[in-house]
C-alpha positions as CSV (number, residue, x, y, z in Angstrom):
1,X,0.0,0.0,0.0
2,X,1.1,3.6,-0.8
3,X,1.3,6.8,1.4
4,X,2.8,10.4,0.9
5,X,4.2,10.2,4.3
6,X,5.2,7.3,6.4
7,X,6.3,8.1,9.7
8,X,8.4,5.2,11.5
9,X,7.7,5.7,15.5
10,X,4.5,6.7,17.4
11,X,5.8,7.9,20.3
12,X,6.0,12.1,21.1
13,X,7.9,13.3,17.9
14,X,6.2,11.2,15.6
15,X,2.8,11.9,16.6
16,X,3.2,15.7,17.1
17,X,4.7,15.2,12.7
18,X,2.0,13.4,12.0
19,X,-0.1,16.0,13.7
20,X,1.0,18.8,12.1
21,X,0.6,17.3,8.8
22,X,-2.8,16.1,9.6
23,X,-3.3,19.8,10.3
24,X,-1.9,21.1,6.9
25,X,-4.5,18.5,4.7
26,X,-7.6,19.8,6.8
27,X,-6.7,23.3,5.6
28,X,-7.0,22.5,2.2
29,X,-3.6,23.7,1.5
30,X,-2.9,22.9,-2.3
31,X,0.1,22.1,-2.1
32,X,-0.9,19.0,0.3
33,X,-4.2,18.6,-0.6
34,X,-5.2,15.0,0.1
35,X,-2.3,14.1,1.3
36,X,-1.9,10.7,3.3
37,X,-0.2,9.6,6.3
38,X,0.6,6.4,8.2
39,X,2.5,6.1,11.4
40,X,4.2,2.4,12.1
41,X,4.4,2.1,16.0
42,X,6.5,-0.4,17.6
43,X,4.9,0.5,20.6
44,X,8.0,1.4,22.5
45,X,8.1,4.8,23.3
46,X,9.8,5.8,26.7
47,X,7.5,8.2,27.3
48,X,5.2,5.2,28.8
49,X,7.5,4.9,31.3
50,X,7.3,8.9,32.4
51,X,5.2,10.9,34.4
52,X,5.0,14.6,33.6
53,X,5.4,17.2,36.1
54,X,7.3,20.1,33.9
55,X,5.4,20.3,31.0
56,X,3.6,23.8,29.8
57,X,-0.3,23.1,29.7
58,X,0.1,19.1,30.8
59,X,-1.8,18.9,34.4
60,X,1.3,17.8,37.0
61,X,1.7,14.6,37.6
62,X,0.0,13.0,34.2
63,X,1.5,9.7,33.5
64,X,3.1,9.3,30.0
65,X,1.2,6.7,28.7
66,X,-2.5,8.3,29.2
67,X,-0.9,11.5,27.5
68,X,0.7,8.9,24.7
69,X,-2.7,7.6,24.3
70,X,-4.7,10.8,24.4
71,X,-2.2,12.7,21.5
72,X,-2.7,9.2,19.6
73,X,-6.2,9.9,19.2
74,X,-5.3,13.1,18.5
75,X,-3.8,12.0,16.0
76,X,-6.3,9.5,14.4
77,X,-9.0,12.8,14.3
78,X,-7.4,13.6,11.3
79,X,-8.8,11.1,8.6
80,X,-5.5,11.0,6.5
81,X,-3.5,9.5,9.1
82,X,-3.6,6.0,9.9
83,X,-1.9,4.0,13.0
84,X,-0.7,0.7,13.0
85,X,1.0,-1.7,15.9
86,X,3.8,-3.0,14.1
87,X,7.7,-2.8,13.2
88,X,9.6,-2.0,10.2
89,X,12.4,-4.4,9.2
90,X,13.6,-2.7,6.2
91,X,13.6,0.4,4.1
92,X,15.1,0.5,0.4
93,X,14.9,3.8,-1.8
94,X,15.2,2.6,-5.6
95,X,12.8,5.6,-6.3
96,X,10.1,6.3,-3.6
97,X,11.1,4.4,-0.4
98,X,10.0,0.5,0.2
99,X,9.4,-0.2,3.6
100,X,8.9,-3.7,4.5
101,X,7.3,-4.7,7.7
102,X,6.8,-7.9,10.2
103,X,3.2,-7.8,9.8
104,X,1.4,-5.7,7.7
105,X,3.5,-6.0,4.4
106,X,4.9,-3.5,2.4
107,X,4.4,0.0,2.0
108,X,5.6,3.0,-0.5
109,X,6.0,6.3,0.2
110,X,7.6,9.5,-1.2
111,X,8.6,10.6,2.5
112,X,9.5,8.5,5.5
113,X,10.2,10.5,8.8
114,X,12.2,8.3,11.5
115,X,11.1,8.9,15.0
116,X,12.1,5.4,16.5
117,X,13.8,6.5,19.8
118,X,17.8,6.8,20.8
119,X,17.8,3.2,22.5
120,X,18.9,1.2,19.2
121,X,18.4,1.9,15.3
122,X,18.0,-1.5,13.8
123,X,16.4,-0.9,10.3
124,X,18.3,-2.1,7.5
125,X,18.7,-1.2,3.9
126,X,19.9,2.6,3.9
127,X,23.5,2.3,5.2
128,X,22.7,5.4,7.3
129,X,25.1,7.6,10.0
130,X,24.4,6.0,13.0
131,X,26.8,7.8,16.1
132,X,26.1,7.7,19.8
133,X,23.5,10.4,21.1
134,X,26.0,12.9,23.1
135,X,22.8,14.7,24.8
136,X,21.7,11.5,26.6
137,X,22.4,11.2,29.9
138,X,23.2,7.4,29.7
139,X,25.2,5.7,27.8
140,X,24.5,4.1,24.6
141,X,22.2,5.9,23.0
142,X,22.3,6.1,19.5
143,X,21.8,9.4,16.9
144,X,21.4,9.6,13.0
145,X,23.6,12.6,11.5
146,X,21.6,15.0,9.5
147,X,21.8,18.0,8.1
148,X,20.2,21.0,8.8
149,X,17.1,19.9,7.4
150,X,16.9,17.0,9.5
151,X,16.9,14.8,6.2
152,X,19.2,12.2,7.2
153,X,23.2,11.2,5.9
154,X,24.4,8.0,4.9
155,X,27.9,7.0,6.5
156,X,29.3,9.1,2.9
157,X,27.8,11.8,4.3
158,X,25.5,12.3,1.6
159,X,21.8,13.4,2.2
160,X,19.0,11.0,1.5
161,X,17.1,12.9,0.1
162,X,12.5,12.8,1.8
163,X,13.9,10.8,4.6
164,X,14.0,13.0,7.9
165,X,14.5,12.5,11.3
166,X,12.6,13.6,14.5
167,X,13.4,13.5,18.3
168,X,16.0,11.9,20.1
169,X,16.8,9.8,17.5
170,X,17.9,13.2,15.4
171,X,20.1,14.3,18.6
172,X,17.6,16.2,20.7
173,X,17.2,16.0,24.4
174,X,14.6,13.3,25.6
175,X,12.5,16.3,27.3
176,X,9.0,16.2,25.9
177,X,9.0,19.5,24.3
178,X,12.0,19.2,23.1
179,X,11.0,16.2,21.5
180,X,7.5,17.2,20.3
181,X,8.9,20.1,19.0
182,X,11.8,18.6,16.9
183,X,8.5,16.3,15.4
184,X,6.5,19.6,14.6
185,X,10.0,21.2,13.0
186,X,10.1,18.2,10.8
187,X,6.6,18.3,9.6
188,X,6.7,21.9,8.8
189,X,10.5,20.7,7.0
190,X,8.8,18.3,5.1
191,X,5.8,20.8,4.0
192,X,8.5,23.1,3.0
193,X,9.6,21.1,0.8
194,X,6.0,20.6,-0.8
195,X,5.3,24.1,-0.9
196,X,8.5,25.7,-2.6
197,X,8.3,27.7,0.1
198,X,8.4,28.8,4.3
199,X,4.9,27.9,5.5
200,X,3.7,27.9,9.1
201,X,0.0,26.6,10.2
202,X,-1.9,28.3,12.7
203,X,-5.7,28.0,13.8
204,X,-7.8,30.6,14.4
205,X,-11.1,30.7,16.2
Protein backbone atom coordinates (compact mmCIF):
# COMPACT_ATOMS: atom_id res chain seq x y z
CA UNK A 1 0.00 0.00 0.00
CA UNK A 2 1.06 3.61 -0.75
CA UNK A 3 1.33 6.80 1.42
CA UNK A 4 2.79 10.35 0.86
CA UNK A 5 4.20 10.23 4.30
CA UNK A 6 5.16 7.34 6.39
CA UNK A 7 6.28 8.06 9.71
CA UNK A 8 8.37 5.24 11.52
CA UNK A 9 7.74 5.73 15.49
CA UNK A 10 4.49 6.69 17.45
CA UNK A 11 5.83 7.88 20.27
CA UNK A 12 6.03 12.10 21.13
CA UNK A 13 7.93 13.32 17.89
CA UNK A 14 6.24 11.17 15.61
CA UNK A 15 2.76 11.87 16.60
CA UNK A 16 3.20 15.66 17.08
CA UNK A 17 4.70 15.21 12.68
CA UNK A 18 1.98 13.41 12.02
CA UNK A 19 -0.14 15.99 13.71
CA UNK A 20 0.99 18.80 12.09
CA UNK A 21 0.65 17.28 8.84
CA UNK A 22 -2.80 16.08 9.62
CA UNK A 23 -3.27 19.82 10.29
CA UNK A 24 -1.87 21.14 6.93
CA UNK A 25 -4.45 18.54 4.69
CA UNK A 26 -7.65 19.82 6.76
CA UNK A 27 -6.66 23.32 5.56
CA UNK A 28 -7.02 22.53 2.17
CA UNK A 29 -3.63 23.71 1.50
CA UNK A 30 -2.92 22.94 -2.31
CA UNK A 31 0.10 22.08 -2.14
CA UNK A 32 -0.89 18.99 0.33
CA UNK A 33 -4.21 18.58 -0.63
CA UNK A 34 -5.21 15.01 0.12
CA UNK A 35 -2.28 14.05 1.31
CA UNK A 36 -1.88 10.67 3.30
CA UNK A 37 -0.23 9.58 6.33
CA UNK A 38 0.57 6.44 8.23
CA UNK A 39 2.49 6.08 11.41
CA UNK A 40 4.22 2.42 12.14
CA UNK A 41 4.37 2.13 15.98
CA UNK A 42 6.47 -0.40 17.56
CA UNK A 43 4.86 0.48 20.60
CA UNK A 44 8.05 1.42 22.48
CA UNK A 45 8.09 4.82 23.35
CA UNK A 46 9.79 5.78 26.67
CA UNK A 47 7.46 8.25 27.28
CA UNK A 48 5.16 5.18 28.77
CA UNK A 49 7.54 4.85 31.33
CA UNK A 50 7.29 8.86 32.40
CA UNK A 51 5.24 10.94 34.43
CA UNK A 52 5.04 14.57 33.56
CA UNK A 53 5.38 17.25 36.07
CA UNK A 54 7.34 20.14 33.94
CA UNK A 55 5.37 20.31 30.95
CA UNK A 56 3.60 23.82 29.81
CA UNK A 57 -0.32 23.11 29.68
CA UNK A 58 0.07 19.11 30.84
CA UNK A 59 -1.77 18.87 34.42
CA UNK A 60 1.30 17.79 36.98
CA UNK A 61 1.74 14.60 37.64
CA UNK A 62 0.04 12.96 34.24
CA UNK A 63 1.48 9.71 33.52
CA UNK A 64 3.09 9.28 29.98
CA UNK A 65 1.21 6.71 28.68
CA UNK A 66 -2.49 8.35 29.22
CA UNK A 67 -0.87 11.55 27.49
CA UNK A 68 0.70 8.86 24.66
CA UNK A 69 -2.74 7.65 24.27
CA UNK A 70 -4.73 10.76 24.37
CA UNK A 71 -2.17 12.72 21.47
CA UNK A 72 -2.73 9.15 19.57
CA UNK A 73 -6.16 9.93 19.25
CA UNK A 74 -5.30 13.14 18.45
CA UNK A 75 -3.84 11.99 15.98
CA UNK A 76 -6.31 9.46 14.35
CA UNK A 77 -8.97 12.78 14.26
CA UNK A 78 -7.40 13.61 11.26
CA UNK A 79 -8.76 11.11 8.59
CA UNK A 80 -5.50 10.98 6.49
CA UNK A 81 -3.50 9.50 9.09
CA UNK A 82 -3.60 6.03 9.89
CA UNK A 83 -1.86 4.02 13.04
CA UNK A 84 -0.73 0.74 12.99
CA UNK A 85 0.99 -1.66 15.86
CA UNK A 86 3.83 -3.04 14.09
CA UNK A 87 7.69 -2.81 13.21
CA UNK A 88 9.58 -2.01 10.21
CA UNK A 89 12.37 -4.41 9.19
CA UNK A 90 13.55 -2.71 6.19
CA UNK A 91 13.61 0.36 4.14
CA UNK A 92 15.11 0.48 0.45
CA UNK A 93 14.93 3.81 -1.84
CA UNK A 94 15.21 2.64 -5.57
CA UNK A 95 12.79 5.64 -6.29
CA UNK A 96 10.14 6.29 -3.56
CA UNK A 97 11.08 4.36 -0.36
CA UNK A 98 10.00 0.54 0.23
CA UNK A 99 9.43 -0.22 3.56
CA UNK A 100 8.95 -3.68 4.50
CA UNK A 101 7.32 -4.74 7.67
CA UNK A 102 6.85 -7.87 10.19
CA UNK A 103 3.22 -7.77 9.80
CA UNK A 104 1.39 -5.65 7.68
CA UNK A 105 3.52 -6.04 4.41
CA UNK A 106 4.94 -3.54 2.40
CA UNK A 107 4.42 -0.04 2.00
CA UNK A 108 5.65 3.02 -0.54
CA UNK A 109 6.01 6.25 0.17
CA UNK A 110 7.55 9.50 -1.21
CA UNK A 111 8.59 10.57 2.53
CA UNK A 112 9.46 8.46 5.52
CA UNK A 113 10.18 10.45 8.81
CA UNK A 114 12.23 8.31 11.49
CA UNK A 115 11.13 8.87 14.97
CA UNK A 116 12.07 5.41 16.48
CA UNK A 117 13.83 6.48 19.76
CA UNK A 118 17.84 6.79 20.79
CA UNK A 119 17.79 3.19 22.50
CA UNK A 120 18.93 1.19 19.18
CA UNK A 121 18.37 1.92 15.32
CA UNK A 122 18.01 -1.53 13.85
CA UNK A 123 16.38 -0.92 10.27
CA UNK A 124 18.29 -2.12 7.55
CA UNK A 125 18.68 -1.17 3.92
CA UNK A 126 19.93 2.56 3.92
CA UNK A 127 23.50 2.33 5.22
CA UNK A 128 22.70 5.37 7.25
CA UNK A 129 25.11 7.55 10.03
CA UNK A 130 24.39 6.04 13.00
CA UNK A 131 26.82 7.79 16.10
CA UNK A 132 26.13 7.74 19.79
CA UNK A 133 23.51 10.41 21.06
CA UNK A 134 26.02 12.94 23.10
CA UNK A 135 22.80 14.73 24.81
CA UNK A 136 21.68 11.48 26.58
CA UNK A 137 22.43 11.19 29.85
CA UNK A 138 23.21 7.41 29.72
CA UNK A 139 25.17 5.69 27.84
CA UNK A 140 24.50 4.10 24.58
CA UNK A 141 22.22 5.95 23.05
CA UNK A 142 22.30 6.08 19.50
CA UNK A 143 21.76 9.35 16.92
CA UNK A 144 21.37 9.57 12.97
CA UNK A 145 23.61 12.59 11.55
CA UNK A 146 21.62 14.98 9.48
CA UNK A 147 21.79 18.04 8.06
CA UNK A 148 20.20 21.04 8.81
CA UNK A 149 17.05 19.91 7.36
CA UNK A 150 16.88 17.02 9.46
CA UNK A 151 16.86 14.85 6.18
CA UNK A 152 19.25 12.22 7.22
CA UNK A 153 23.15 11.21 5.88
CA UNK A 154 24.36 7.98 4.87
CA UNK A 155 27.94 7.01 6.55
CA UNK A 156 29.35 9.08 2.94
CA UNK A 157 27.83 11.76 4.30
CA UNK A 158 25.46 12.29 1.56
CA UNK A 159 21.78 13.42 2.21
CA UNK A 160 18.97 10.97 1.48
CA UNK A 161 17.05 12.91 0.06
CA UNK A 162 12.50 12.84 1.81
CA UNK A 163 13.86 10.75 4.56
CA UNK A 164 14.02 13.02 7.88
CA UNK A 165 14.46 12.54 11.27
CA UNK A 166 12.60 13.65 14.50
CA UNK A 167 13.36 13.54 18.33
CA UNK A 168 16.03 11.93 20.08
CA UNK A 169 16.80 9.78 17.54
CA UNK A 170 17.86 13.19 15.38
CA UNK A 171 20.13 14.34 18.56
CA UNK A 172 17.60 16.18 20.70
CA UNK A 173 17.17 15.97 24.36
CA UNK A 174 14.63 13.28 25.57
CA UNK A 175 12.53 16.30 27.30
CA UNK A 176 8.99 16.24 25.86
CA UNK A 177 8.95 19.47 24.31
CA UNK A 178 11.98 19.24 23.15
CA UNK A 179 10.96 16.20 21.49
CA UNK A 180 7.54 17.20 20.30
CA UNK A 181 8.91 20.10 19.02
CA UNK A 182 11.77 18.61 16.95
CA UNK A 183 8.45 16.34 15.35
CA UNK A 184 6.50 19.56 14.59
CA UNK A 185 10.03 21.23 12.98
CA UNK A 186 10.12 18.22 10.82
CA UNK A 187 6.58 18.26 9.58
CA UNK A 188 6.74 21.94 8.80
CA UNK A 189 10.47 20.65 6.99
CA UNK A 190 8.75 18.27 5.06
CA UNK A 191 5.76 20.83 4.02
CA UNK A 192 8.53 23.15 3.05
CA UNK A 193 9.56 21.11 0.77
CA UNK A 194 6.02 20.61 -0.79
CA UNK A 195 5.33 24.06 -0.92
CA UNK A 196 8.53 25.68 -2.59
CA UNK A 197 8.31 27.73 0.06
CA UNK A 198 8.39 28.75 4.27
CA UNK A 199 4.92 27.88 5.47
CA UNK A 200 3.73 27.90 9.10
CA UNK A 201 -0.05 26.64 10.20
CA UNK A 202 -1.90 28.27 12.69
CA UNK A 203 -5.72 27.97 13.85
CA UNK A 204 -7.82 30.56 14.41
CA UNK A 205 -11.07 30.73 16.22
Amino acid sequence: MRYDVVIIGGGVSGLSCAITLGSCVEHSMEFFKDKTILVIDAGKSDLRKAMLNNVPGVKRGTLGDELLQSIKAQAMEYPCIKVIEDIVHTIEKPNTFRLSTAHNGDFEADVVALATGFQAFDIKGLDLNVVENTLSPKPGRVMIKTNERYEALDKNNNVVKNLYVAGVLAGFSSMYTTAAGSGVQVAINILNNYAGKSIVIHDVP
